[in-house]
N, C-alpha and C positions, 0 to 999 in steps of 0.2 A: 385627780387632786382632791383633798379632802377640804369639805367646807368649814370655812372659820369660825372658828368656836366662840362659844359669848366667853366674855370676861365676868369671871367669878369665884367665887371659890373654891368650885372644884377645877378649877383650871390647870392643866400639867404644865411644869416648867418646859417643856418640847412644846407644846402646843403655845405657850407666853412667848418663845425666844421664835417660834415660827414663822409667826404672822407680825403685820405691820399694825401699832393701834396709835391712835388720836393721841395726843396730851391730854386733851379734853378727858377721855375715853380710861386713861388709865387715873386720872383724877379724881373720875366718876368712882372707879373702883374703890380707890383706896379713902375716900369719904363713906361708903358701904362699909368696909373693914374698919375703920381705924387707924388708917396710917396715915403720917404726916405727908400733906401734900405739897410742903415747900420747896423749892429748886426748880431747877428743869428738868425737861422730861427723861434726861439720862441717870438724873439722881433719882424722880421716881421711880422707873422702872426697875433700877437696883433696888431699891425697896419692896418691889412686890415680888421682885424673883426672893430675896429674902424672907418675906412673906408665904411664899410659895412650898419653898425648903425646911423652913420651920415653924410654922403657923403664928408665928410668934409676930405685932407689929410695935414690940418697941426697941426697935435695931437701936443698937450702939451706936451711933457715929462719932466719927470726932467731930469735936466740939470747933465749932464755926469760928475762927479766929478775927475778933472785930480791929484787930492790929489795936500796936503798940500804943504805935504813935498817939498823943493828944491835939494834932492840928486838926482845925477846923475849917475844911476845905470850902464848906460853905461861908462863911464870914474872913478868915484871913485874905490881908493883901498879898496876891499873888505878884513875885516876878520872874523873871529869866531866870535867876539864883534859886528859887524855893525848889526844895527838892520833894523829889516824890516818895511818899511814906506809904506805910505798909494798911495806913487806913484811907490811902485816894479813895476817892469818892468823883461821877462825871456829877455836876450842878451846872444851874447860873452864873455861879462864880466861876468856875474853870472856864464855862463856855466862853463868860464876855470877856476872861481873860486872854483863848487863843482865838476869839474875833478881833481883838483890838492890835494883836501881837501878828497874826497871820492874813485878818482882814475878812471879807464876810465874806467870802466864800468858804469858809471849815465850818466843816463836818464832822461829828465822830464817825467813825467806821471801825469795824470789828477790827481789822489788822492794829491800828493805831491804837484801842483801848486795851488790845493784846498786850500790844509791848510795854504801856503803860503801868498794868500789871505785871509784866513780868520784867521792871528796872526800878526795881525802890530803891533810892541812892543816887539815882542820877537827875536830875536839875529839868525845870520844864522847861529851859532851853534846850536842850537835849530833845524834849520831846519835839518840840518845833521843829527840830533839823528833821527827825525821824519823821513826821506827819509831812512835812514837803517833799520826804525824799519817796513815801507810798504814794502823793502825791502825781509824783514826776512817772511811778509804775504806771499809773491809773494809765497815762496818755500813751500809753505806748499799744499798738492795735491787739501785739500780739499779747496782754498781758491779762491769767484771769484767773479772778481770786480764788481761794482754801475756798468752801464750803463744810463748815464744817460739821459731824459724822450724824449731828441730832436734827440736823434739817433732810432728811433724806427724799422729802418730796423735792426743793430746791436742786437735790443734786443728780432726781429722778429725771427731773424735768428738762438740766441740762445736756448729761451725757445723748439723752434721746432725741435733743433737735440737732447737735453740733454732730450727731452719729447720720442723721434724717435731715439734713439742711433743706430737701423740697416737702418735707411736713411740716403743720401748723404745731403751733401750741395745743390747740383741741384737739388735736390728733393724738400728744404726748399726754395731755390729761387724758384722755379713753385709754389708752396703755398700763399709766399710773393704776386707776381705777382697779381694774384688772387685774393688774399685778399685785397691789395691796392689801388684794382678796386673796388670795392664794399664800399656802405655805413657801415660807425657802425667804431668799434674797430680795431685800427691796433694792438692790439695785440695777440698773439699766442693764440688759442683754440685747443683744441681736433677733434674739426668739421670740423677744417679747412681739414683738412684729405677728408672729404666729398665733398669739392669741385670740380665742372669740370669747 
C-alpha cells in the first residue's frame, strides 16, 4: 500500500479522492491556498478537488440563498399556525417554543432539522407531529439512525462493532486508524480485521 501523501499543492486529484483527511486537515489546506473555508467538509473538499483540476480558487458557486422570507425566527411569536419559511433558522426562540409545546424533553436531532428544511409551507404543528413521530422511532430496539455520508468515522466506527459485537470500541478505533491511513475506501470491511 502506498503511504499517504501530505496535502499540498502538488497533490493528485487520485491521491486527494484516495485517502481519508481531517476537516481540520483539509482547512489547513485551503488557508495555505486561498480558498474559502466555509461549509462542511463535503463542500470543502469539492473546493479543493476544484482546486486541484484547475489551479484556480475562486470557484463559482451558487450564491447561498438567505431565503425569501422576511420572518424573524428569532424575535416573532411562534405558534402551531406559523409556518415554516424558506429562511428557518434553529434559536432560543424556536427551542422554547417546541419545549413549551412538546415539553423538556426535545431535542433537535438531525432527522427532525432534516425535514424542517425540507417542508417550507408547512405549519410547526406539523413539525410537532413529525418530531413525536421520530420520536416514537427512537424507542423502537430495532431502530437506527442515517449517518450521514461526511461523518465517515461515525459510520466507521458503527458498521465495525455491530459486524464485531465481542470487540471493543478501541479495538474499532485501532482498525479506523489503519484504515484511514491507507488508500481506497474508508469504509468498514471484513479485512480490515487483517490489518497490522
Amino acid at each position: 500500500m502506498d503511504n499517504r501523501p501530505n496535502l499540498d499543492r502538488n497533490i493528485s486529484l487520485a491521491d486527494f479522492n484516495d485517502f481519508y483527511w481531517l476537516k481540520e486537515e483539509l482547512v489547513d489546506f485551503c488557508k495555505r491556498v486561498g480558498i474559502s473555508t466555509s461549509g462542511g467538509k463535503i463542500e470543502i473538499a469539492d473546493r479543493i478537488r476544484h482546486y486541484i483540476l484547475t489551479g484556480k480558487t475562486d470557484r463559482i458557486e451558487a450564491a447561498k440563498s438567505k431565503g425569501k422570507s422576511k420572518f424573524d425566527w428569532s424575535k416573532e411569536k411562534l405558534t402551531l399556525k406559523t409556518e415554516i419559511t424558506d429562511s428557518y433558522k434553529n434559536g432560543e426562540n424556536v427551542r422554547s417554543f417546541f419545549i413549551q409545546e412538546i415539553g423538556s424533553h426535545f431535542a433537535f436531532n438531525v432527522i427532525f432539522m432534516k425535514w424542517i428544511k425540507e417542508n417550507v409551507g408547512k405549519t410547526l404543528g406539523d413539525a410537532i407531529i413529525e418530531w413525536n413521530r421520530i420520536n416514537e422511532l427512537k424507542k423502537d430496539k430495532g431502530y437506527v439512525s442515517e449517518i450521514e455520508p461526511q461523518f465517515e468515522y461515525n459510520r466507521y466506527m458503527r458498521a465495525f462493532l455491530a459486524d464485531n459485537p465481542n470487540l471493543s470500541s478501541k479495538d474499532a478505533m485501532k482498525h479506523w486508524k489503519m484504515k484511514r491511513s491507507k488508500r481506497g475506501t474508508n469504509e468498514y470491511d471484513r479485512t480490515d480485521l487483517e490489518m497490522k
